[in-house]
C-alpha beads as a LAMMPS data file, in Angstrom:
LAMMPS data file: protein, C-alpha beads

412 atoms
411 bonds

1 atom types
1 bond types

-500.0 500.0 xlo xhi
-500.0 500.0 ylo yhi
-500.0 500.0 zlo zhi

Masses

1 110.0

Atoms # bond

1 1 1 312.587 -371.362 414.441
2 1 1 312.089 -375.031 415.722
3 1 1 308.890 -376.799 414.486
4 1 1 306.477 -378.748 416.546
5 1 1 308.073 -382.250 415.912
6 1 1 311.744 -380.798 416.261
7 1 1 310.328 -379.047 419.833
8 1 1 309.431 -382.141 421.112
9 1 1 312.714 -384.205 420.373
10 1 1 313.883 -382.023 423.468
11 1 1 311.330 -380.822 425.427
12 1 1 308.445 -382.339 427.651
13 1 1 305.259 -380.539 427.057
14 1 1 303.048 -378.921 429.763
15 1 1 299.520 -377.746 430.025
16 1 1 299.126 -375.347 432.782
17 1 1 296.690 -373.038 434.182
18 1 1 297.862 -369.638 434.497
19 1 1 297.088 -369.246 438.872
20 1 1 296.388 -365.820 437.917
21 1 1 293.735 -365.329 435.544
22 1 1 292.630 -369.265 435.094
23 1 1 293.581 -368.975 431.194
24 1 1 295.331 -372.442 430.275
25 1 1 298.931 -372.448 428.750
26 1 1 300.803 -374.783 426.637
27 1 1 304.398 -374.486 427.617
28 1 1 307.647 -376.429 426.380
29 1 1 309.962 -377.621 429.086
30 1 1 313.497 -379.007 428.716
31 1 1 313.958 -382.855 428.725
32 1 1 315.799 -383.831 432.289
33 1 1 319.780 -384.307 430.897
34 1 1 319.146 -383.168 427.424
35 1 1 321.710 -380.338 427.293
36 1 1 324.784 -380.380 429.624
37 1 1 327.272 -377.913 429.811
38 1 1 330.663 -379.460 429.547
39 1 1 332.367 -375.864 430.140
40 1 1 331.613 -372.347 431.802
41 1 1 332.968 -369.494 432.781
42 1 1 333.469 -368.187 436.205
43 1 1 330.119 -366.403 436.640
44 1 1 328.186 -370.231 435.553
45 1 1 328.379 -368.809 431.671
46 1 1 328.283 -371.828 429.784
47 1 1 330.816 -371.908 426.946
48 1 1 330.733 -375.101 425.486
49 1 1 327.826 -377.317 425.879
50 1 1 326.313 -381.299 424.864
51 1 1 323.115 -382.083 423.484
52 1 1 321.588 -385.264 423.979
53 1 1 320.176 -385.038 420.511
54 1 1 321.975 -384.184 417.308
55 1 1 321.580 -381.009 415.303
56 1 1 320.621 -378.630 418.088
57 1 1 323.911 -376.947 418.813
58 1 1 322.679 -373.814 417.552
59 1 1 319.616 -373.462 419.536
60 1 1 320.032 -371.543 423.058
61 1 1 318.573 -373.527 425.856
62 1 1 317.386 -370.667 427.610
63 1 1 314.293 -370.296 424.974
64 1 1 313.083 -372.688 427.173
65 1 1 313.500 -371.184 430.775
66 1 1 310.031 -369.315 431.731
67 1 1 306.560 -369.846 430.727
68 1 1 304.447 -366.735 429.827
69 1 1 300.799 -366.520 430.030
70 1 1 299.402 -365.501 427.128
71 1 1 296.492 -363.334 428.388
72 1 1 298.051 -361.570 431.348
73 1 1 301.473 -362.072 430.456
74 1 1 302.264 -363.412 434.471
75 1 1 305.321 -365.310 433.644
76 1 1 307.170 -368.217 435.772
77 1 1 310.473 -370.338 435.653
78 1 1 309.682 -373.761 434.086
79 1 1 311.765 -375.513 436.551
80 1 1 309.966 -374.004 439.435
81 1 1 307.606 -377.101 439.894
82 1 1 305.321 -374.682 442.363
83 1 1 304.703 -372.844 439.411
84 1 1 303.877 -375.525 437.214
85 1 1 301.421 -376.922 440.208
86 1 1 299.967 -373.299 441.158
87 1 1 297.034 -374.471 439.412
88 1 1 296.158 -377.105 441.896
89 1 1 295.778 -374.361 444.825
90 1 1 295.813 -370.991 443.379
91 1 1 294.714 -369.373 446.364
92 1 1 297.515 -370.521 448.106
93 1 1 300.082 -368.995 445.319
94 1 1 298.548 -365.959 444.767
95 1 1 298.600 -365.439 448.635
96 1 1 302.724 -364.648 448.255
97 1 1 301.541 -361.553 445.942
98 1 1 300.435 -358.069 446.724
99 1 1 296.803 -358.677 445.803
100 1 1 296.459 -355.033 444.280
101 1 1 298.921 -355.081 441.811
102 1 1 297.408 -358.902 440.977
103 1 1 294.508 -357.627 440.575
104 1 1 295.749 -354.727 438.336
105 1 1 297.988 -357.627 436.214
106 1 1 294.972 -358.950 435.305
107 1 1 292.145 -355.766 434.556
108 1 1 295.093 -354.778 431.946
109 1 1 294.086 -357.724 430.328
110 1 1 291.170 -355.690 429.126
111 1 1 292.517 -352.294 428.041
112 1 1 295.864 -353.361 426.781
113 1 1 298.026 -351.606 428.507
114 1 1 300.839 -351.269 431.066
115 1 1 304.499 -352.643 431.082
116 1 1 303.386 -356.565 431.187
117 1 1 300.749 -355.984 428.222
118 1 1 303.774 -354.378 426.097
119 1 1 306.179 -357.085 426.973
120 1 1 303.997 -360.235 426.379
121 1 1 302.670 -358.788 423.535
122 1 1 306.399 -358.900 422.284
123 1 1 306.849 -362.283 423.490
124 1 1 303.810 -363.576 421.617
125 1 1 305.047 -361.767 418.125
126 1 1 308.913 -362.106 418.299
127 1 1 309.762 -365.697 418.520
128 1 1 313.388 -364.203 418.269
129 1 1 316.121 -362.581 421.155
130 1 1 313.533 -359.753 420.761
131 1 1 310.667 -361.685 422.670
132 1 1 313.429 -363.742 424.709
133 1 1 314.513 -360.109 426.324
134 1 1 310.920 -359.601 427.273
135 1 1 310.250 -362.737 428.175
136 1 1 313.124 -362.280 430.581
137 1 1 311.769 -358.904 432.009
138 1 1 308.468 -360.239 432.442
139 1 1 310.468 -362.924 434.682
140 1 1 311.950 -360.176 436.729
141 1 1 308.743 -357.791 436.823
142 1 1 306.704 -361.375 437.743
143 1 1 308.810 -361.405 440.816
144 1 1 308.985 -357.878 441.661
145 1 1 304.625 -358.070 442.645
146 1 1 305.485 -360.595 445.507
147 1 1 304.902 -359.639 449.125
148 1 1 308.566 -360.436 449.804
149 1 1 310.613 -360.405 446.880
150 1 1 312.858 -363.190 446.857
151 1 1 316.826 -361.409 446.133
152 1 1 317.858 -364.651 444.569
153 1 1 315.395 -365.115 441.852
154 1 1 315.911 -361.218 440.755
155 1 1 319.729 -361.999 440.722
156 1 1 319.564 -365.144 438.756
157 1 1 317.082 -363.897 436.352
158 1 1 319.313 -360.745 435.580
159 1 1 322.291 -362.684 435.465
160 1 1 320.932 -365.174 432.686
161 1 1 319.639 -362.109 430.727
162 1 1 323.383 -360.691 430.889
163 1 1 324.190 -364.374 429.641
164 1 1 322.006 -363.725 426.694
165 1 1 323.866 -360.774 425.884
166 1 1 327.202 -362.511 425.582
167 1 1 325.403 -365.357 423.859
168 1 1 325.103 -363.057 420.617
169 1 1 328.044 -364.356 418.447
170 1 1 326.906 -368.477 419.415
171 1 1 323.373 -368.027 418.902
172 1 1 322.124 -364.452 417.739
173 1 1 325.389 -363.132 415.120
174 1 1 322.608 -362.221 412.452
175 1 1 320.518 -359.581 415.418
176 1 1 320.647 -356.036 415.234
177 1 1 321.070 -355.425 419.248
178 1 1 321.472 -351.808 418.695
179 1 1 317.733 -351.300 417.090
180 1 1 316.490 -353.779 419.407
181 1 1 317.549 -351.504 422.813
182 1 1 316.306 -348.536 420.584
183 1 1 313.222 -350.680 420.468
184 1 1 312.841 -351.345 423.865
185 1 1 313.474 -347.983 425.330
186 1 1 309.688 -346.859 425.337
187 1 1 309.182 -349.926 427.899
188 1 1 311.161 -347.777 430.049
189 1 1 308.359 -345.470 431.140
190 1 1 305.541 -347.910 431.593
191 1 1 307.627 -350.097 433.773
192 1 1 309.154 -347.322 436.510
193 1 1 304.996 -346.327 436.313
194 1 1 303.630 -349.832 436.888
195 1 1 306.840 -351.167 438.711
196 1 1 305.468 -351.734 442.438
197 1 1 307.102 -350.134 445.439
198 1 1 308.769 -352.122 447.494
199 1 1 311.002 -351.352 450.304
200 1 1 312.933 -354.932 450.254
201 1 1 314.298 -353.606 447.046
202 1 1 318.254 -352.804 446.934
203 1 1 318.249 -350.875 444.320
204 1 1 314.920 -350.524 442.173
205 1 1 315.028 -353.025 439.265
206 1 1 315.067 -351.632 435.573
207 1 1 315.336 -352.575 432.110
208 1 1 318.874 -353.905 431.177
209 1 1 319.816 -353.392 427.541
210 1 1 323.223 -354.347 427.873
211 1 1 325.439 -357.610 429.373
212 1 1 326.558 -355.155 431.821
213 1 1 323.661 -353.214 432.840
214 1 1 322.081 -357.146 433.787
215 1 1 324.978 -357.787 435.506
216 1 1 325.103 -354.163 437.588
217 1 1 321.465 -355.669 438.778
218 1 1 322.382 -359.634 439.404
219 1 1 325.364 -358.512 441.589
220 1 1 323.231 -355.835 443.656
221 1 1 320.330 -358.260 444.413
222 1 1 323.106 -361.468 444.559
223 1 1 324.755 -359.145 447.436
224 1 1 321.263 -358.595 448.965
225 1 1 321.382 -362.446 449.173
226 1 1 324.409 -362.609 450.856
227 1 1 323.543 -360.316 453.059
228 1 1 320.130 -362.232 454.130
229 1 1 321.781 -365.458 454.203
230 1 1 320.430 -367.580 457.439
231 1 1 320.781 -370.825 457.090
232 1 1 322.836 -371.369 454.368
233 1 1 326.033 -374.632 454.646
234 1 1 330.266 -373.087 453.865
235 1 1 329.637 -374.504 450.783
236 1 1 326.737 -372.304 449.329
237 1 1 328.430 -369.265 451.263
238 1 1 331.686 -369.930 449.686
239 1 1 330.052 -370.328 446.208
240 1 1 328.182 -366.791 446.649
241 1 1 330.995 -365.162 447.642
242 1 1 333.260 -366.567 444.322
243 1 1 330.133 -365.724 442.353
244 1 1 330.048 -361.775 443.323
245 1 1 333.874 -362.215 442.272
246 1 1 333.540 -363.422 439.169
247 1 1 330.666 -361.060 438.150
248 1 1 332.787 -358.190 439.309
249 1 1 335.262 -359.442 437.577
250 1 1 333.066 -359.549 434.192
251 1 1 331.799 -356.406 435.379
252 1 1 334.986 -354.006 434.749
253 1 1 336.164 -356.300 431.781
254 1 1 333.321 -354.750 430.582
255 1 1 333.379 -351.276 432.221
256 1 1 336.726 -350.182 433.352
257 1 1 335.336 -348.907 436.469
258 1 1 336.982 -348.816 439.688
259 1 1 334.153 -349.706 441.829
260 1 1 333.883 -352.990 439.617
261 1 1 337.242 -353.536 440.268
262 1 1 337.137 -352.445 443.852
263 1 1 334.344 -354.904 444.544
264 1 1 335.673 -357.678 442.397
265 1 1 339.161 -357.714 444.533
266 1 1 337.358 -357.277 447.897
267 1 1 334.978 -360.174 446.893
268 1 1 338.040 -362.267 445.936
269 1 1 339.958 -361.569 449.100
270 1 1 337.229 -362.579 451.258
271 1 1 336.342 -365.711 449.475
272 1 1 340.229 -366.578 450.323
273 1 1 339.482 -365.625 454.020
274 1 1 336.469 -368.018 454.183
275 1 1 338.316 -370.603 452.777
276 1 1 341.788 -370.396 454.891
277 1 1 338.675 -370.365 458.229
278 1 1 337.411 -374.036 456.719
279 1 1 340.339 -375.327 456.162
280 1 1 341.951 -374.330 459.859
281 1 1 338.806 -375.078 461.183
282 1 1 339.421 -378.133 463.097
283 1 1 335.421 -379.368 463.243
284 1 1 335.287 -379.535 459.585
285 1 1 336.795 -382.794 457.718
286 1 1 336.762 -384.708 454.267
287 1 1 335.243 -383.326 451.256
288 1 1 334.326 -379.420 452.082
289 1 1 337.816 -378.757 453.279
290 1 1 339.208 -380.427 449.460
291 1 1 336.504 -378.018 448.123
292 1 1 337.803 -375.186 450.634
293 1 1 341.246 -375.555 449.078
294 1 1 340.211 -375.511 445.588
295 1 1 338.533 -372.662 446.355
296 1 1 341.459 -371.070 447.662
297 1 1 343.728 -371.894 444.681
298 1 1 341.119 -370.603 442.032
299 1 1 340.767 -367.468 443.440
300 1 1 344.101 -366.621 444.534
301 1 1 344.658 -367.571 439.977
302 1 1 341.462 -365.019 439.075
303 1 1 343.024 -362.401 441.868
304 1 1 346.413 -362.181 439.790
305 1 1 344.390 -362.078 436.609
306 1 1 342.187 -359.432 437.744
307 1 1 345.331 -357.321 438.980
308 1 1 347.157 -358.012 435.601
309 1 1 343.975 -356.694 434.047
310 1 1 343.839 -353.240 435.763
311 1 1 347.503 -353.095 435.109
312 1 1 346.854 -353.295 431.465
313 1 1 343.976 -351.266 431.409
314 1 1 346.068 -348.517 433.367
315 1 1 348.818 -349.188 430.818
316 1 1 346.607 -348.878 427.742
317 1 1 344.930 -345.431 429.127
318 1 1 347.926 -343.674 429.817
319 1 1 349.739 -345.042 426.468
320 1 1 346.560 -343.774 424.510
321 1 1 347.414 -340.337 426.264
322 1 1 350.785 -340.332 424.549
323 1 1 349.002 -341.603 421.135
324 1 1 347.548 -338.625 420.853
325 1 1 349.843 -335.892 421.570
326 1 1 352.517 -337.585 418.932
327 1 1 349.102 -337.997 416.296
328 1 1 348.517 -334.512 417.235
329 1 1 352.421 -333.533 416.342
330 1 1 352.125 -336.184 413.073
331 1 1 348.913 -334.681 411.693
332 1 1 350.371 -330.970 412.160
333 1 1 353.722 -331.667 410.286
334 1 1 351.438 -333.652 407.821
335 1 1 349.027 -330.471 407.192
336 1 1 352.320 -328.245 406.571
337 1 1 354.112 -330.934 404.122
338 1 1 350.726 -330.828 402.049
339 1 1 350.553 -327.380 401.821
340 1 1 353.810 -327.023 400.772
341 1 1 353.621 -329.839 398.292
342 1 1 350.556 -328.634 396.962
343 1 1 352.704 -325.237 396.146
344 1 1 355.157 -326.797 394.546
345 1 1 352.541 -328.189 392.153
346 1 1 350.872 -325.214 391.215
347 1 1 354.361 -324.055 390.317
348 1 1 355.218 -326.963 388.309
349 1 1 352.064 -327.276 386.429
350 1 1 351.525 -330.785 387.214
351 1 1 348.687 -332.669 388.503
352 1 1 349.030 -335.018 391.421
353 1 1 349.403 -338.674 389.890
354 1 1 346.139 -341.077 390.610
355 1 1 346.654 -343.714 393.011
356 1 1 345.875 -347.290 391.530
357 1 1 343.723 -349.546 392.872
358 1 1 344.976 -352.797 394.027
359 1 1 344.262 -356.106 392.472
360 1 1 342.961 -358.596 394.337
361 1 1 345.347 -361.421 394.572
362 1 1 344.191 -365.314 393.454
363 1 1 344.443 -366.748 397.638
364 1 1 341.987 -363.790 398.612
365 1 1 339.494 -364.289 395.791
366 1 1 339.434 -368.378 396.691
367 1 1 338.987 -367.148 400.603
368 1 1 336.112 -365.135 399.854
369 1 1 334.717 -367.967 397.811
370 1 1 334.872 -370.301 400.402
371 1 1 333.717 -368.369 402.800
372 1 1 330.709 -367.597 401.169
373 1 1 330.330 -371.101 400.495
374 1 1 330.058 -371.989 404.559
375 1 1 327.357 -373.172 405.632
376 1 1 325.858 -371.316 408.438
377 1 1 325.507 -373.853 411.728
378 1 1 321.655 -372.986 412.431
379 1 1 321.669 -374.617 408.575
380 1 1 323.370 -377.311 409.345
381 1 1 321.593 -377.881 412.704
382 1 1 318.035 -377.599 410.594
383 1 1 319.553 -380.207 408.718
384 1 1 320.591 -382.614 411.057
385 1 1 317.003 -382.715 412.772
386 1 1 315.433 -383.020 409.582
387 1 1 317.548 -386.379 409.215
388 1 1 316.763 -387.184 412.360
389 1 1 313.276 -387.080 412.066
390 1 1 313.359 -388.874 408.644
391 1 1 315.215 -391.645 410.228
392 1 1 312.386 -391.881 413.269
393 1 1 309.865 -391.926 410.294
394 1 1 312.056 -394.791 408.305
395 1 1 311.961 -396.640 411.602
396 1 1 307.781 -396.773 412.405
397 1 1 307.295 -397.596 408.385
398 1 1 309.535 -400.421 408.692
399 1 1 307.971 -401.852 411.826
400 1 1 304.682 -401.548 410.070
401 1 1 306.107 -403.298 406.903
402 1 1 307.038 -406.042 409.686
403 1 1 303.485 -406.519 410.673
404 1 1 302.041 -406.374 407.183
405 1 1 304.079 -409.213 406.587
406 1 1 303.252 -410.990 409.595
407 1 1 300.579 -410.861 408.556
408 1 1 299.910 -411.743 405.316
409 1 1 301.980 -415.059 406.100
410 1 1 299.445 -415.876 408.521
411 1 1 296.764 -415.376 406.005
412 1 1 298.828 -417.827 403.571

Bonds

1 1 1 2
2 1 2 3
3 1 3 4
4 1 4 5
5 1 5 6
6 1 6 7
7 1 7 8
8 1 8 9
9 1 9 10
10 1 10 11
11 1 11 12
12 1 12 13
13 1 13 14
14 1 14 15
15 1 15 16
16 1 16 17
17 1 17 18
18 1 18 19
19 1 19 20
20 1 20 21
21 1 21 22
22 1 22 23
23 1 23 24
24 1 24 25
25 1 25 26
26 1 26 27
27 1 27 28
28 1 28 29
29 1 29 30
30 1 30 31
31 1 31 32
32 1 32 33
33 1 33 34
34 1 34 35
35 1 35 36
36 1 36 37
37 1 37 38
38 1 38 39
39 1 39 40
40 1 40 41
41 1 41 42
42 1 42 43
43 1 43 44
44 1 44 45
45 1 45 46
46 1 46 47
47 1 47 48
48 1 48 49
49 1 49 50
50 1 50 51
51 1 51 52
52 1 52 53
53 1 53 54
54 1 54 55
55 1 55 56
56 1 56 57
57 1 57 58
58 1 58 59
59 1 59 60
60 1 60 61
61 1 61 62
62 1 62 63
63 1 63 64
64 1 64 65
65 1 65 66
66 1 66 67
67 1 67 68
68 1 68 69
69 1 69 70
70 1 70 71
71 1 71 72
72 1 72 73
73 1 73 74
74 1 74 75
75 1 75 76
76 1 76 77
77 1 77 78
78 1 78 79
79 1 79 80
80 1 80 81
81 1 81 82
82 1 82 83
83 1 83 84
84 1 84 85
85 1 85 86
86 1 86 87
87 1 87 88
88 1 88 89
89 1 89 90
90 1 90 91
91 1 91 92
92 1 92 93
93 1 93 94
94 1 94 95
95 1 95 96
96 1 96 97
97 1 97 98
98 1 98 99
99 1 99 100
100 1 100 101
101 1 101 102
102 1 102 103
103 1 103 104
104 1 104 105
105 1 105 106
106 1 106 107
107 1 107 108
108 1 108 109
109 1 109 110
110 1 110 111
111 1 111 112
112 1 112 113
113 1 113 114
114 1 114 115
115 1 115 116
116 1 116 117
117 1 117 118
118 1 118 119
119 1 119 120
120 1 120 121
121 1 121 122
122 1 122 123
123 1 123 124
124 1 124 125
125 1 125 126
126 1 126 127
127 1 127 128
128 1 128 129
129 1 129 130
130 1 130 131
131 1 131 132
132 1 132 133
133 1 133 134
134 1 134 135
135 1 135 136
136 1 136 137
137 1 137 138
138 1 138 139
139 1 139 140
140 1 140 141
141 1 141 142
142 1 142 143
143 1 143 144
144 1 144 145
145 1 145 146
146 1 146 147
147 1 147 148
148 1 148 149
149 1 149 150
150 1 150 151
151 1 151 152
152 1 152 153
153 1 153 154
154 1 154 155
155 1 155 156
156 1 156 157
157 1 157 158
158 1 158 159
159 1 159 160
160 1 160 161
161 1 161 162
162 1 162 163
163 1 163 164
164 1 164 165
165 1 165 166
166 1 166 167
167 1 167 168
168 1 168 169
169 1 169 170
170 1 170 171
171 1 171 172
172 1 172 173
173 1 173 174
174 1 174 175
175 1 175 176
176 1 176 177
177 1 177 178
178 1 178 179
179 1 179 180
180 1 180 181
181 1 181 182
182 1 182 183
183 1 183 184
184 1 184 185
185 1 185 186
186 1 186 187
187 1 187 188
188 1 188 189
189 1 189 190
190 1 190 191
191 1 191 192
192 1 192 193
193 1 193 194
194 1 194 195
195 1 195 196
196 1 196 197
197 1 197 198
198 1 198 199
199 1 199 200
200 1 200 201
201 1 201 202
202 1 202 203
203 1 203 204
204 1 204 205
205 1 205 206
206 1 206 207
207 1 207 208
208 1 208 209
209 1 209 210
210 1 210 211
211 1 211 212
212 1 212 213
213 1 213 214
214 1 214 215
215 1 215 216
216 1 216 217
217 1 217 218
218 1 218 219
219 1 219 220
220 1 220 221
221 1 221 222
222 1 222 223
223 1 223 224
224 1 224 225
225 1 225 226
226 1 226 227
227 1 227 228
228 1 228 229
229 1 229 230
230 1 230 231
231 1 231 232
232 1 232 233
233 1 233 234
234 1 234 235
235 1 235 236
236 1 236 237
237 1 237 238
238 1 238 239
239 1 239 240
240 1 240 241
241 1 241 242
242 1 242 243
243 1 243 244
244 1 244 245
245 1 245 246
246 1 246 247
247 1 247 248
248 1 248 249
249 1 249 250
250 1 250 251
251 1 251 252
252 1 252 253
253 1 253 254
254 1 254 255
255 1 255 256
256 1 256 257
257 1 257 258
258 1 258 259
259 1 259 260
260 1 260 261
261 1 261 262
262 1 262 263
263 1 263 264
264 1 264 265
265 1 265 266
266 1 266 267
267 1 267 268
268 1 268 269
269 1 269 270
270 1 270 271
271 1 271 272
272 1 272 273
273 1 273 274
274 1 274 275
275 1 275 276
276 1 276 277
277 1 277 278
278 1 278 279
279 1 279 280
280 1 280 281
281 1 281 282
282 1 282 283
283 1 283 284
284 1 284 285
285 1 285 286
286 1 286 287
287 1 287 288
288 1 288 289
289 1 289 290
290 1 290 291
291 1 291 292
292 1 292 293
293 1 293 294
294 1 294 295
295 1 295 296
296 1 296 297
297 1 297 298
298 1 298 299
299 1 299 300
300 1 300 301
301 1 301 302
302 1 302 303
303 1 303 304
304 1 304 305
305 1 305 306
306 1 306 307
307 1 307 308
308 1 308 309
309 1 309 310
310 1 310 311
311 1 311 312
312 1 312 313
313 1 313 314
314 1 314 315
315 1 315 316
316 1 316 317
317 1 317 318
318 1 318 319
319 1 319 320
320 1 320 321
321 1 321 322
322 1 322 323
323 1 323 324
324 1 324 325
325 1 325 326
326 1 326 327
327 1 327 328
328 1 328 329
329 1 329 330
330 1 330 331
331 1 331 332
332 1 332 333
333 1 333 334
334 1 334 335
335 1 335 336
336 1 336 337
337 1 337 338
338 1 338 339
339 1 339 340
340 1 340 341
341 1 341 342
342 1 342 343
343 1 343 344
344 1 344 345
345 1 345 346
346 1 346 347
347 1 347 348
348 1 348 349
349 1 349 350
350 1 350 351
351 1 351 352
352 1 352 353
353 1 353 354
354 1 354 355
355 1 355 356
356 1 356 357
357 1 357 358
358 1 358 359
359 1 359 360
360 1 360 361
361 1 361 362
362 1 362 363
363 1 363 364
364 1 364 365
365 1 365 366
366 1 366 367
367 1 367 368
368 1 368 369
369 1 369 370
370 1 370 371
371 1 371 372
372 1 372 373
373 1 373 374
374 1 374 375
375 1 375 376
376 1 376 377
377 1 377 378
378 1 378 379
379 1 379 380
380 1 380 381
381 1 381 382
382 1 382 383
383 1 383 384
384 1 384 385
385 1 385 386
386 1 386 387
387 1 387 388
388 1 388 389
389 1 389 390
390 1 390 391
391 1 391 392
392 1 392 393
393 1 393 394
394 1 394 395
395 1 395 396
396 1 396 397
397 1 397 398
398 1 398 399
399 1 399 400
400 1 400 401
401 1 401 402
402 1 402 403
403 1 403 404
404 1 404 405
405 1 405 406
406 1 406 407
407 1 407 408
408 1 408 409
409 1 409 410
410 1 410 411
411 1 411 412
């Protein structure tokens, strides 16, 4: 866990008054360019990223994307500057929300219960991935009590929680994400009782306790957004489209399904479509129709991959078919050889020899030694910021050793 100085190397801090219940927040906001990703994956995944600051690779930036009230758990994305102005007019925010279930949000305060209650008090005791999965339902429950729900939010929120998921090996190897979904089954029942009704919804939103349950729910309310789509430039349509690809594609990595792949293929194919229109399209010069082609190329790559996927997929299924009919055969002509092995002992007299246990050679003990001896990179990150700090520290005391002796030579 960061401390307060550490925090505030890469964040800006806010004071904000929850629009909701008038409580006042402190929340911690990412510095503007502090952490760039220099690679992603298909779906926006970063995979490799840059910190502005040293010692922070093992910290996941996404700590840092809502705000959570602390008394009626109403949460908000951080870079949503509405939210972080509600306060100024919170008549005019709350006006977006169904004023009943607002209302409700904030009477729990009181008795303690209901689905928000349960998940901020999780937020507000697990400054872990335990409270960071809340945090992010709270996000999409948050969003589920407006008027009009807004597809995109829903989709974007679901498809970072998925990201957190697939995050475990860089930031969360030492979490138990088994217990933790046993944990957070009994939020289950409280949120389908408090979750509104709302007859914008797609499909009704739930709690995702795996990468691909999240991602089942961004792609539903991500298609929702396509579907809605008014005014939206080639560009943005084009980048939906490849989007819904990719996350199919994710999807039956992940599942084997043949709806994923289904969808993932048609989403490809029509992404290629779009692009041949823009770059025919006579009206349309310069940039979009380089972007159109790029388009075209990428997906066309990620179409083969995807088919050379199902093709090994269908390979490995029916090859494991043929596994185990010939481990069947194996372990049947195995059971009669010991059978008739153990006769022939009982004959003879003798006792089956013990097997000896192997020595561990010299190169394996070293391995182990070493890699015992690693040092962990959330360690070494602690590390680095503790320097870094030390150094700021250094600085100030030597620019007050400067003035002391200023000024004692005036003095003189």
């Amino acid at each position: 866990m960061l401390s307060e100085q550490e925090i505030q190397q890469i964040c800006r801090k806010y004071d904000i008054v929850c629009p909701i219940c008038g409580v006042s927040n402190t929340f911690n906001r990412l510095k503007r360019d502090i952490f760039r990703a220099t690679e992603t994956e298909g779906d926006g995944h970063p995979i490799k990223w840059r910190w502005a600051k040293s010692g922070f690779d093992s910290v996941d930036p996404k700590t840092f994307f809502f705000g959570t009230c602390k008394n009626c758990s109403f949460t908000g994305e951080l870079e949503d500057a509405e939210f972080r102005t509600a306060s100024r007019n919170p008549d005019l925010f709350k006006a977006k929300f169904n004023q009943g279930e607002l209302l409700q949000l904030v009477n729990r305060t009181t008795t303690g219960k209901g689905v928000a209650q349960d998940l901020g008090r999780r937020v507000k005791e697990d400054h872990g991935v335990g409270g960071l999965i809340a945090q992010f339902h709270l996000g999409i429950y948050t969003q589920c009590l407006l008027t009009r729900i807004v597809p995109g939010n829903i989709a974007r929120f679901y498809l970072r929680l998925a990201w957190l998921y697939r995050d475990k090996e860089s930031f969360y190897a030492s979490d138990d994400f088994q217990a933790l979904g046993d944990e957070f089954v009994h939020f289950k029942e409280w949120w389908d009782k408090d979750l509104p009704l709302n007859d914008d919804f797609p499909e009704k939103p739930g709690i995702a306790l795996s990468e691909a349950e999240a991602l089942f729910f961004a792609r539903v309310y991500f298609e929702r957004n396509f579907e809605t789509l008014r005014q939206a430039n080639q560009v943005d349509e084009l980048r939906l489209q490849y989007l819904l690809a990719e996350i199919g594609f994710r999807l039956y990595e992940l599942t084997s399904s043949r709806e994923d792949y289904t969808k993932a293929s048609a989403f490809f194919s029509s992404t290629m479509q779009r692009s041949l229109d823009v770059i025919n399209d006579k009206t349309v010069v310069g940039g979009m129709v380089n972007r159109a082609r790029e388009m075209l190329e990428v997906c066309g790559e990620r179409g083969r991959q995807l088919r050379a996927l199902r093709d090994s997929k269908d390979g490995e299924s029916k090859a494991g078919k043929k596994v185990k009919k010939s481990k069947a055969k194996k372990t049947l002509k195995r059971g009669e050889k010991k059978v008739a092995e153990k006769a022939d002992e009982r004959a003879a007299g003798d006792s089956p020899p013990k097997k000896k246990k192997k020595k561990k050679k010299k190169a394996d003990l070293v391995a182990e030694s070493a890699s015992r001896e690693e040092m962990p990179q959330a360690d070494l990150d602690g590390i680095m910021r503790k320097t870094a700090l030390l150094e700021e520290e250094l600085e100030v005391l030597k620019e007050r050793h400067k003035t002391v002796e200023e000024d004692n030579l005036k003095w003189r």
